[in-house]
Each structure stands twice: as C-alpha cells, then as structure tokens.
C-alpha positions in Angstrom: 71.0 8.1 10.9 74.0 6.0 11.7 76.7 5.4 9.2 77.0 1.5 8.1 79.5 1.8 5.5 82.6 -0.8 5.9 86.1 1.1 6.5 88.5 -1.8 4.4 91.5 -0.5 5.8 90.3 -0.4 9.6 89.3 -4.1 8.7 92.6 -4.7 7.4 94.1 -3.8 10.5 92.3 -5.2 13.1 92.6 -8.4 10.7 96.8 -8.2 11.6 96.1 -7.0 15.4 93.7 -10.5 15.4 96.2 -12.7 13.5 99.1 -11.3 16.0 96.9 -11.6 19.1 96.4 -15.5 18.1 100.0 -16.2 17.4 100.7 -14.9 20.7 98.2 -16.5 22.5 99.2 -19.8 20.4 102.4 -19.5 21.5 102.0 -18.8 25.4 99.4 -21.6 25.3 102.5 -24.4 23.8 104.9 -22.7 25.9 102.4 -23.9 29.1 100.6 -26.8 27.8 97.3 -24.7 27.9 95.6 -26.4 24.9 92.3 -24.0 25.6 94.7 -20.9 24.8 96.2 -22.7 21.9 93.1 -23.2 20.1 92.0 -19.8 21.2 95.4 -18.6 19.6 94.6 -20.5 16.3 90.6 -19.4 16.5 91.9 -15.7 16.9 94.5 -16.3 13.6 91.6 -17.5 11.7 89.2 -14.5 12.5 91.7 -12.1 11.3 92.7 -13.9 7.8 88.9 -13.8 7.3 88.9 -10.2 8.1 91.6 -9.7 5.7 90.0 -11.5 3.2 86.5 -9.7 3.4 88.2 -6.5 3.3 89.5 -7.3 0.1 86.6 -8.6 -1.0 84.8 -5.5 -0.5 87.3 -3.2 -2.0 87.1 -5.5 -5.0 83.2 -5.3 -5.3 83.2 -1.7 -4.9 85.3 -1.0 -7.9 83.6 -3.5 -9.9 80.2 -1.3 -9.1 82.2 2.1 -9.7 83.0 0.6 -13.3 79.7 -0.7 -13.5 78.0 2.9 -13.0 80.8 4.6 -15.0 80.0 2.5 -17.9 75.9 3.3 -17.8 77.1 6.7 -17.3 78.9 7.1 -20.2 77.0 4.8 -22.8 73.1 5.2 -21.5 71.9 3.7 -24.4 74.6 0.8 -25.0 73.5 -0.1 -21.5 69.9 0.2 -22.5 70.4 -2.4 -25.4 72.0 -4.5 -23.2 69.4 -4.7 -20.6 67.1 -5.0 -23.4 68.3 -7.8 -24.7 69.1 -9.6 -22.0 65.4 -9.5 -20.8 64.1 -11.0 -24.0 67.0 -13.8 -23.9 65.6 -14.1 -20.2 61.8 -14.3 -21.1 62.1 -16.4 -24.5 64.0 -19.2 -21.7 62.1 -18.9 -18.6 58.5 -18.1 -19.5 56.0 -20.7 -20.8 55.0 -20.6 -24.5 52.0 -22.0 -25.7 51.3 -25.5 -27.0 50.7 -25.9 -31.2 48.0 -28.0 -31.9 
C-alpha cells in the first residue's frame, strides 16, 4: 500500500526552493525584458508561499486532532456527555416536530 501521509517539513522546503526559483526567474526575466519569465517568476513565488502555508496548516490541524484524541482519551465519559448533548441540541433544532391542534 502506498504511503499518502504529507511530510510538512519537505513541503516547507520545496515552498523556499519554489519562492527562490521565482525570484530568480523574476529577476532574469526584468533584467531581459522577457515578461513570460517574469510572470513565470511571480507564478513560481506564489506556488511556494501557498506551499508554505498548507504546510502549516496541516501541522496545525494535526495537533488540534492529537488534542482532540488525547482529550476522549482521558475523559471517555466527559466526551460521551458532550456528544450527547450536542445530538439532542442538534435534533430538538433540525428535526420536524409535530403540529398541536
């Protein structure tokens, strides 16, 4: 089975390697007057702030799971009221009630 789990750091990195790439090409491309390579340059900056950004992003949402499962962990039942009682909020507001006559 192949492994599809996200490596943030490796992201990270080619996110700098992309954003360097781009200023490179951005600046080779106003150095010649090749607008095709600036925008390239700018297009290649962009890609790697995003893939900076996700990276972080991921991290973040994998320690908000990590707390998430340490919590049900160590209060099952605290969880268990909690779920609970978020249900009934959930069905007394979304399911129909009956008409009185």
């Amino acid at each position: 089975m192949a492994d599809n789990s996200i490596n943030p750091t490796e992201q990270k990195v080619e996110g700098v390697v992309d954003q360097a790439k781009g200023r490179v090409k951005d600046a080779v491309g106003g150095l010649t007057g090749d607008a095709g390579m600036q925008a390239d340059g700018k297009m290649d900056q962009f890609a790697g702030m995003a893939r900076e950004e996700f990276a972080d992003l991921y991290e973040e949402g994998e320690g908000l799971i990590e707390k998430g499962v340490t919590f049900v962990r160590d209060k099952p039942l605290l969880s268990l009221g909690i779920v609970a009682a978020v249900g009934t909020l959930l069905g007394w507001l979304f399911l129909p009630r009956g008409k009185k006559a």
